[in-house]
N, CA, C and O of each residue as an XYZ file, in Angstrom:
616
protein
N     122.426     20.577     99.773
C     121.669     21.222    100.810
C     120.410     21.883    100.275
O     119.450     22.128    101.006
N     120.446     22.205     98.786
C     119.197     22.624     98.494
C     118.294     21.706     98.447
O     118.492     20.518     98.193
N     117.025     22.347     98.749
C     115.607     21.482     99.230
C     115.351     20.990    100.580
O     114.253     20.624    100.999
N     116.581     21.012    101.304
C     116.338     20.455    102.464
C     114.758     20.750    103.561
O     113.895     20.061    104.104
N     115.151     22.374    103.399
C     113.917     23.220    104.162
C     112.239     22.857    103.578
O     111.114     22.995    104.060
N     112.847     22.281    102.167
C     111.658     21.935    101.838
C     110.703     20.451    102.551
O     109.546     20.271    102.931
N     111.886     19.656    102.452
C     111.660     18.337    102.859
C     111.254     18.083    104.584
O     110.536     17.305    105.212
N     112.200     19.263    104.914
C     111.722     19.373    106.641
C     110.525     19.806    107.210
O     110.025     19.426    108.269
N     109.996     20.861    106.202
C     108.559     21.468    106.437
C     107.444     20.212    105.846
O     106.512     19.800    106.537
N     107.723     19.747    104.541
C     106.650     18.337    104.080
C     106.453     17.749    105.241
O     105.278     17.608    105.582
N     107.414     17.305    106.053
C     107.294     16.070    107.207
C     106.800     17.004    108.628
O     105.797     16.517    109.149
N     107.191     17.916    109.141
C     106.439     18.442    110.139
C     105.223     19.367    109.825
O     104.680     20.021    110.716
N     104.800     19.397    108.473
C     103.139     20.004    107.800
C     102.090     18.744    108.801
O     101.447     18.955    109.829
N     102.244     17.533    108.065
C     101.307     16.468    108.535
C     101.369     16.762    110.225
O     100.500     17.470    110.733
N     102.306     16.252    110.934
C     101.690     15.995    112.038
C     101.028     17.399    112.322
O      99.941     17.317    112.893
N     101.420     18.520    112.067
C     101.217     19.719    112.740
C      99.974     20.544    112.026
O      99.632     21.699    112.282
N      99.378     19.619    111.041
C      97.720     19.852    110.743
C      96.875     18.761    111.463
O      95.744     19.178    111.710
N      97.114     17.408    111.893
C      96.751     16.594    112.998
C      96.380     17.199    114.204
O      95.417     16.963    114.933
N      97.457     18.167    114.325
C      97.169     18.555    115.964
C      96.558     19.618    115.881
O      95.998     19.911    116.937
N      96.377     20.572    114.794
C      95.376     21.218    114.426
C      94.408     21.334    114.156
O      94.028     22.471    114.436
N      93.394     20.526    113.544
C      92.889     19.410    113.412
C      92.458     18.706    114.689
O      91.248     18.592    114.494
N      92.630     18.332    115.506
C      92.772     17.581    116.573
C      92.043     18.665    117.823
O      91.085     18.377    118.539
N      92.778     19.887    117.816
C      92.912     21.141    118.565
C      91.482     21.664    118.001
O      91.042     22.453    118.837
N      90.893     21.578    117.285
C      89.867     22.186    116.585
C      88.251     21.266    116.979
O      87.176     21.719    117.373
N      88.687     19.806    116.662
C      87.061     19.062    117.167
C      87.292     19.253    118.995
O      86.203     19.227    119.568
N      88.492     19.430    119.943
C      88.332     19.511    121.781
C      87.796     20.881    121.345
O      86.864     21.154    122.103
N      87.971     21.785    120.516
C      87.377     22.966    120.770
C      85.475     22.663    120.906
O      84.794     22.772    121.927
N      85.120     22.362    119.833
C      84.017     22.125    119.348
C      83.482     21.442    120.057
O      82.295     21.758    120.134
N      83.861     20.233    120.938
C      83.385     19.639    121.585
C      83.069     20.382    123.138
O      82.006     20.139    123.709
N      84.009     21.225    123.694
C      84.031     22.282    125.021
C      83.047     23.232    124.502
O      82.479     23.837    125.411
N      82.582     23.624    123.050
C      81.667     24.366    123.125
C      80.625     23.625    123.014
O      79.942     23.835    124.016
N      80.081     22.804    122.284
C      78.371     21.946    122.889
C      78.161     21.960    123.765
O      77.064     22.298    124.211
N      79.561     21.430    124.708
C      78.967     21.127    126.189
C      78.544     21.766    126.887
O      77.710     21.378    127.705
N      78.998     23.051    126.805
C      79.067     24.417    126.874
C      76.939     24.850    127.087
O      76.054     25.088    127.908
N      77.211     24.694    125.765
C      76.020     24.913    125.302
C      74.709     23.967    125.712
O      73.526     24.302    125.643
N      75.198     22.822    126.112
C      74.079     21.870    126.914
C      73.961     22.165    128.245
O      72.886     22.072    128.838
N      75.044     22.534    128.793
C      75.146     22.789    130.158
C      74.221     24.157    130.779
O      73.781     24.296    131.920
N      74.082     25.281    129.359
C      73.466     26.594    129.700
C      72.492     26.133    129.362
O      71.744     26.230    130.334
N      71.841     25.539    128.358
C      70.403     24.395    128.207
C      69.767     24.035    129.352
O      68.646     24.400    129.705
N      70.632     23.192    130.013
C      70.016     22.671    131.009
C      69.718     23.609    132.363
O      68.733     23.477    133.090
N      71.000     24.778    132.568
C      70.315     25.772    133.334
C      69.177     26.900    132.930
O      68.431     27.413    133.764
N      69.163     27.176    131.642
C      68.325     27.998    131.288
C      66.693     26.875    131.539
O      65.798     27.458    132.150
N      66.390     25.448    131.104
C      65.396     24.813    131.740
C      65.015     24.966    132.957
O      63.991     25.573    133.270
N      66.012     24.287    133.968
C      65.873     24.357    135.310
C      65.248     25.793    135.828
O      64.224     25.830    136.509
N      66.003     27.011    135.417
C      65.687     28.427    135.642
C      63.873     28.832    135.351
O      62.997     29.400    136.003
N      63.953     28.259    134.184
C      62.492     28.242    133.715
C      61.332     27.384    134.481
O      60.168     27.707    134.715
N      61.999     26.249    134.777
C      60.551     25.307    135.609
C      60.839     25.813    136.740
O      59.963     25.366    137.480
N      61.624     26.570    137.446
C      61.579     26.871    139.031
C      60.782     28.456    139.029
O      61.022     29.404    139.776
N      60.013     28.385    138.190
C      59.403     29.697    138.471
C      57.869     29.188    138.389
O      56.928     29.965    138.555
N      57.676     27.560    138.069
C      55.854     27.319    137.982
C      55.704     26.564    139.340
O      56.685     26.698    140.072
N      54.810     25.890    139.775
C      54.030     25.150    140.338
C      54.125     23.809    139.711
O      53.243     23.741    138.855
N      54.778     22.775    139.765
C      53.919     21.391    139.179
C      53.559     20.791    139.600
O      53.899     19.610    139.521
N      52.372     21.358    140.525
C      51.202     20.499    141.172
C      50.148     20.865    140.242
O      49.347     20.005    139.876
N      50.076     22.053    139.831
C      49.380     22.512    138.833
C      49.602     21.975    137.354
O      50.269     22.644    136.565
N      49.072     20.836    137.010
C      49.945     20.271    135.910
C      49.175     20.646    134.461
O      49.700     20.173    133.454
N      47.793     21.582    134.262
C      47.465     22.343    133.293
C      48.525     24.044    132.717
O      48.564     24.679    131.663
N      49.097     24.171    133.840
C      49.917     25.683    133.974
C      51.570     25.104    134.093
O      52.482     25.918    134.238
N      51.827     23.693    134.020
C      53.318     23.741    134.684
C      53.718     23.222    132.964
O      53.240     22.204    132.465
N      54.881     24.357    132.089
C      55.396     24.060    131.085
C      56.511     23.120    130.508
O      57.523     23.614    130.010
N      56.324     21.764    130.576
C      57.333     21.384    130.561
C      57.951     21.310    129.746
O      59.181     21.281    129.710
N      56.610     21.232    128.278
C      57.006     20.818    126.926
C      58.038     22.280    126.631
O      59.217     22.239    126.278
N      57.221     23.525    126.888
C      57.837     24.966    126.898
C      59.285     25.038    127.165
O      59.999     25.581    126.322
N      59.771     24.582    128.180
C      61.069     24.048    128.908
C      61.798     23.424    127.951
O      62.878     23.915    127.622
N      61.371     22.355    127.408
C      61.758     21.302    126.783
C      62.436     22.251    125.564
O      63.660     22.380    125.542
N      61.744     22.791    124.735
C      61.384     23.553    123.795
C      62.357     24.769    123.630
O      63.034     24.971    122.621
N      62.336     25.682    124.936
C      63.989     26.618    125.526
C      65.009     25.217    125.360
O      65.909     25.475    124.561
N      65.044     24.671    125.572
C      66.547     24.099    125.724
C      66.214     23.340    124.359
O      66.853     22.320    124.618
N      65.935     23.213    123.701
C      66.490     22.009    122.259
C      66.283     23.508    121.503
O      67.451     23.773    121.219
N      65.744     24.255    121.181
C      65.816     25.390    120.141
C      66.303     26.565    120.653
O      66.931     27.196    119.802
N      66.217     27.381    122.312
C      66.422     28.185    122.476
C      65.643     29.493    122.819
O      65.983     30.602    123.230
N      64.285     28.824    122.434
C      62.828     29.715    122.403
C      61.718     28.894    122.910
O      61.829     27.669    122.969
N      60.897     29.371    123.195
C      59.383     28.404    123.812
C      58.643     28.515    122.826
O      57.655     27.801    123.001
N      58.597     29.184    121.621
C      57.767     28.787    120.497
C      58.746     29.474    118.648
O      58.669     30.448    117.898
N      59.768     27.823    118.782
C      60.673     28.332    117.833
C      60.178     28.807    115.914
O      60.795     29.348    114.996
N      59.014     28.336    116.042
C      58.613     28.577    114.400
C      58.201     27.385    113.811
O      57.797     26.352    114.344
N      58.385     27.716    112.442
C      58.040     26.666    111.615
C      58.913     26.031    111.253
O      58.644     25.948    110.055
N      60.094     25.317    111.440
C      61.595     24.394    111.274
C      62.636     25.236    111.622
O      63.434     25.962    111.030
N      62.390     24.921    112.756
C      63.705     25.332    113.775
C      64.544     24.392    113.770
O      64.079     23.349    113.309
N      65.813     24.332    114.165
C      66.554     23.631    114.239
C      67.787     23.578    115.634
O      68.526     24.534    115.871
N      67.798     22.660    116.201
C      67.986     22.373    117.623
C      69.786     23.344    117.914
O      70.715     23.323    117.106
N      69.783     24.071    119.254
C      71.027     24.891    119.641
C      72.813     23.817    119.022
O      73.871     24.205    118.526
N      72.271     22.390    119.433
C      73.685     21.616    118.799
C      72.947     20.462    117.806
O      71.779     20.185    118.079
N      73.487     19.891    116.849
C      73.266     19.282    116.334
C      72.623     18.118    116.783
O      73.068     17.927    117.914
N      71.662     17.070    116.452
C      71.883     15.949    117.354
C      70.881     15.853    118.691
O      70.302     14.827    119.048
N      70.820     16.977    119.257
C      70.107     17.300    120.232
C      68.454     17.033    119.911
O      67.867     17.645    119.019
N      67.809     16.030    120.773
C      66.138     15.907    120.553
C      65.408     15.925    121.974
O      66.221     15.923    122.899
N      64.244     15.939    122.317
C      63.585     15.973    123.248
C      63.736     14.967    123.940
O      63.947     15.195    125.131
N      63.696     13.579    123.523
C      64.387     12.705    124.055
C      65.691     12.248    124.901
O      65.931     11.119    125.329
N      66.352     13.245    125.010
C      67.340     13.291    125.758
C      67.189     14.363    126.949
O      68.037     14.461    127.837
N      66.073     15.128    126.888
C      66.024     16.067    127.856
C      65.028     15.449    129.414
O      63.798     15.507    129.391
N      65.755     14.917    130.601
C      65.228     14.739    131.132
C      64.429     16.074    132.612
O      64.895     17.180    132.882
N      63.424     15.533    133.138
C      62.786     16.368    133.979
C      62.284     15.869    135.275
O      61.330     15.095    135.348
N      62.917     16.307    136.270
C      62.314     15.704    137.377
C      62.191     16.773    138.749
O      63.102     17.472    139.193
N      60.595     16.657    139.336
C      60.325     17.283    140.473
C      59.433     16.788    141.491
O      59.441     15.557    141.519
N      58.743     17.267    142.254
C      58.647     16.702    143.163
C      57.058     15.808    142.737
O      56.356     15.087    143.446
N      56.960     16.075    141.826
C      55.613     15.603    141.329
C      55.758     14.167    140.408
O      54.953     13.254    140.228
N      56.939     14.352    139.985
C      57.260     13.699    139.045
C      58.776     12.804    139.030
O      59.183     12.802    137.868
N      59.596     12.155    139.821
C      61.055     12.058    139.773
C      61.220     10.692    139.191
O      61.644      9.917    140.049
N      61.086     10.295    138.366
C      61.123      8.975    137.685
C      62.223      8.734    136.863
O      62.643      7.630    136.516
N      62.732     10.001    136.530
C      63.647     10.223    135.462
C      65.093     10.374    136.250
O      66.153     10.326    135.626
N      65.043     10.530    137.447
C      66.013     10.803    138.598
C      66.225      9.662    139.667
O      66.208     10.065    140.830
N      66.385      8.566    139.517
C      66.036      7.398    140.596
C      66.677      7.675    141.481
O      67.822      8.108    141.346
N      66.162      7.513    142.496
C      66.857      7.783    144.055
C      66.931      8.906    144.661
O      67.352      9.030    145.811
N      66.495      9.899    143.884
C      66.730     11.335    144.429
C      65.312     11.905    144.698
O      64.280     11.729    144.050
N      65.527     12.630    145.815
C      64.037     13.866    146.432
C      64.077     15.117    145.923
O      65.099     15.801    145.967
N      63.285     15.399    145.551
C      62.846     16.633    145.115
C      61.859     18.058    145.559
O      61.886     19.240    145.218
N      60.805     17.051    146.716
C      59.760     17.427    147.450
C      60.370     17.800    149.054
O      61.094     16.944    149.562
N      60.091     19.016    149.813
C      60.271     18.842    150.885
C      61.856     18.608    151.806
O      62.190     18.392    152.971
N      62.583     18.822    150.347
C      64.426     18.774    150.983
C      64.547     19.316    152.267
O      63.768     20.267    152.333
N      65.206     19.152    153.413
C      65.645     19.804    154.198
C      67.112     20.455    154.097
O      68.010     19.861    153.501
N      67.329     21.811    154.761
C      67.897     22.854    154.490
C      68.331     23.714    155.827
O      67.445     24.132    156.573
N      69.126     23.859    155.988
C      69.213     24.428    157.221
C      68.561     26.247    157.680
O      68.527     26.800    158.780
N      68.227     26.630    156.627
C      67.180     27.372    156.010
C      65.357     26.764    156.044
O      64.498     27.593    155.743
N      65.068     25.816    156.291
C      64.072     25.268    156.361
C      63.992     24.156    155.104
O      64.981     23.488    154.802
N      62.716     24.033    154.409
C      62.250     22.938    153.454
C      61.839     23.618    152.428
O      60.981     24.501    152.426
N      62.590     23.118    151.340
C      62.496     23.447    149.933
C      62.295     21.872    149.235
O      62.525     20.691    149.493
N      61.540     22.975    147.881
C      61.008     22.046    146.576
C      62.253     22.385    145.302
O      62.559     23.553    145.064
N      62.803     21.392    144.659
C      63.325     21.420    143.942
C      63.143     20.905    142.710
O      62.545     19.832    142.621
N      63.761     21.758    141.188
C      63.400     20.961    139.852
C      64.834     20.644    139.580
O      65.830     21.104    140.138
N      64.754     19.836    138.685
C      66.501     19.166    138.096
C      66.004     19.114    136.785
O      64.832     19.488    136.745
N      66.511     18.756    135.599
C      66.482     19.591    134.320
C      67.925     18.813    133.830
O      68.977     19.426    134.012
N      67.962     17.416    133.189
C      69.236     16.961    132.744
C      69.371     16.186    130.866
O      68.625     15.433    130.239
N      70.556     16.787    130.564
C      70.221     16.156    129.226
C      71.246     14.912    129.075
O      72.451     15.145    129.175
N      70.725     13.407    128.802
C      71.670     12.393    128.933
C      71.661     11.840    127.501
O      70.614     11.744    126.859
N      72.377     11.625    127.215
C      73.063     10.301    125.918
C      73.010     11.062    124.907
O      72.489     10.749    123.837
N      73.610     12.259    125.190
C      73.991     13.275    123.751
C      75.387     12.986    123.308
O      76.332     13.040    124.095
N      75.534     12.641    121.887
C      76.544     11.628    121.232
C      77.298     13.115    120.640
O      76.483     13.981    120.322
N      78.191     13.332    120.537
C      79.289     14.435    120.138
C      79.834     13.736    118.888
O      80.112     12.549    119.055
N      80.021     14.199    117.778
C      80.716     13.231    116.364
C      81.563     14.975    115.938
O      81.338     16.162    115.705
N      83.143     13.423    116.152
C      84.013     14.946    115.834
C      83.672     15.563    113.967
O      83.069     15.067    113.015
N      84.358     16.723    114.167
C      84.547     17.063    112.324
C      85.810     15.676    111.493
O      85.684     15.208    110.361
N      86.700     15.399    112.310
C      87.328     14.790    111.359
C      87.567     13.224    112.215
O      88.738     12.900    112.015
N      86.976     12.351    112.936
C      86.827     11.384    113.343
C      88.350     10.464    113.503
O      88.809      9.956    114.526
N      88.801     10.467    112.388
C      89.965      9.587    112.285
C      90.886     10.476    112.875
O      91.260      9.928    113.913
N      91.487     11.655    112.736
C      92.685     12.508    113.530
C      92.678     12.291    114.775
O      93.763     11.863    115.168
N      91.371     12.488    116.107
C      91.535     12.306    117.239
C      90.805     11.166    117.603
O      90.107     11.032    118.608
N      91.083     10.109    116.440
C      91.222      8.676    116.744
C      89.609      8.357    117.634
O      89.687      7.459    118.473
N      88.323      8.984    117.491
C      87.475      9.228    118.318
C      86.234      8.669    117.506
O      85.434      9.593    117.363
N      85.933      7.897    117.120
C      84.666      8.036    116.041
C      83.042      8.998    116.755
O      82.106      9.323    116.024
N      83.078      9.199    117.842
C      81.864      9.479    118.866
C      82.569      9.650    120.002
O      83.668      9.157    120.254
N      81.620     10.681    120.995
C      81.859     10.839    122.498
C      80.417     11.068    122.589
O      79.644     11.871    122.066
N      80.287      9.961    123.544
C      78.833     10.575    124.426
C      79.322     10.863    125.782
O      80.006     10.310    126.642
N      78.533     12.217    125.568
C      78.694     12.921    127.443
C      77.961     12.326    128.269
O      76.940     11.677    128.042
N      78.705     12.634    129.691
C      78.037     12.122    131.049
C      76.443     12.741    130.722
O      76.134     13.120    129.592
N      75.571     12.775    131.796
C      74.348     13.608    131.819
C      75.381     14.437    132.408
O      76.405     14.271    133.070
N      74.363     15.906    131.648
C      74.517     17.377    132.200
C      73.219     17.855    132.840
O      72.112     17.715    132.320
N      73.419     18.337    133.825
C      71.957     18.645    134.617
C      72.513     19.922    135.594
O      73.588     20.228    136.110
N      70.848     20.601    135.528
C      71.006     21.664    135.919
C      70.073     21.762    137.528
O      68.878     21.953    137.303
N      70.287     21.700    138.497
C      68.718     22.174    140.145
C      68.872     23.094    140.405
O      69.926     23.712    140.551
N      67.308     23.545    140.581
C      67.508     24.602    141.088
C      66.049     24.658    142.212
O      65.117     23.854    142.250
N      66.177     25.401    142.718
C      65.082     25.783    143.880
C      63.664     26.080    143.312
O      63.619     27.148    142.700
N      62.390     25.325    143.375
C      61.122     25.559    143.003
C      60.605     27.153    143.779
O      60.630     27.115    145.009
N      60.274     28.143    143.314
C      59.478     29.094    143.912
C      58.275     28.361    144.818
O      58.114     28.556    146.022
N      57.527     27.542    144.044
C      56.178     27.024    145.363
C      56.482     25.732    145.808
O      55.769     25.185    146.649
């Protein structure tokens, strides 16, 4: 009987650092998303306070710029809120502009409140790479788009 306790803990160590392990990249992964999702509202929040008819005064790059670093003028090598994250994935669409949004209005919505202008603010084909790839059997997750609308002030 001696060693037994030993031999029982060897064999339930493995799986039960797997699921630890495992339990650790869904964490990591609920927080990016997390973190793209307040991205994309902290954008949206930001372009619904300009005009983009005014397209010398309407910030998009600025926008752009809050959501991949966190700041509208991050420095000299900043480095993006999640890994992975580039401008290229940050899409923008309003009533001036909806190209990036097919099928959807932005200009002139009706509301039972009257007619509103709206911005949308979405980040698509952001690739998630767990910490330990092989445990939750996952090599990559790319998220749906995350997007944020909100109501244009003008």
């Amino acid at each position: 009987m001696r060693g037994v306790a030993a031999v029982e803990l060897a064999l339930l160590s493995i799986p039960l650092m797997m699921l630890t392990v495992a339990a650790v990249d869904f964490a990591r992964a609920m927080f990016v998303y997390d973190q793209l999702a307040k991205a994309a509202r902290d954008g949206a929040r930001y372009l619904s306070l300009f005009d983009p008819t005014v397209a010398a005064e309407y910030p998009t790059d600025a926008a752009k710029s809050r959501m991949l670093y966190g700041s509208a003028s991050p420095g000299d090598s900043p480095s993006p809120i999640v890994p992975g994250l580039t401008t290229a994935m940050i899409k923008i669409c309003d009533r001036i502009d909806a190209s990036a949004c097919d099928g959807e209005t932005f200009g002139g919505v009706v509301t039972p409140s009257g007619s509103i202008n709206l911005v949308k603010v979405k980040i698509e084909g952001y690739v998630f790479t767990p910490i330990f790839p092989g445990v939750s059997r996952l090599a990559t997750i790319t998220f749906e788009p995350i997007a944020a609308t909100m109501r244009q002030l003008f």
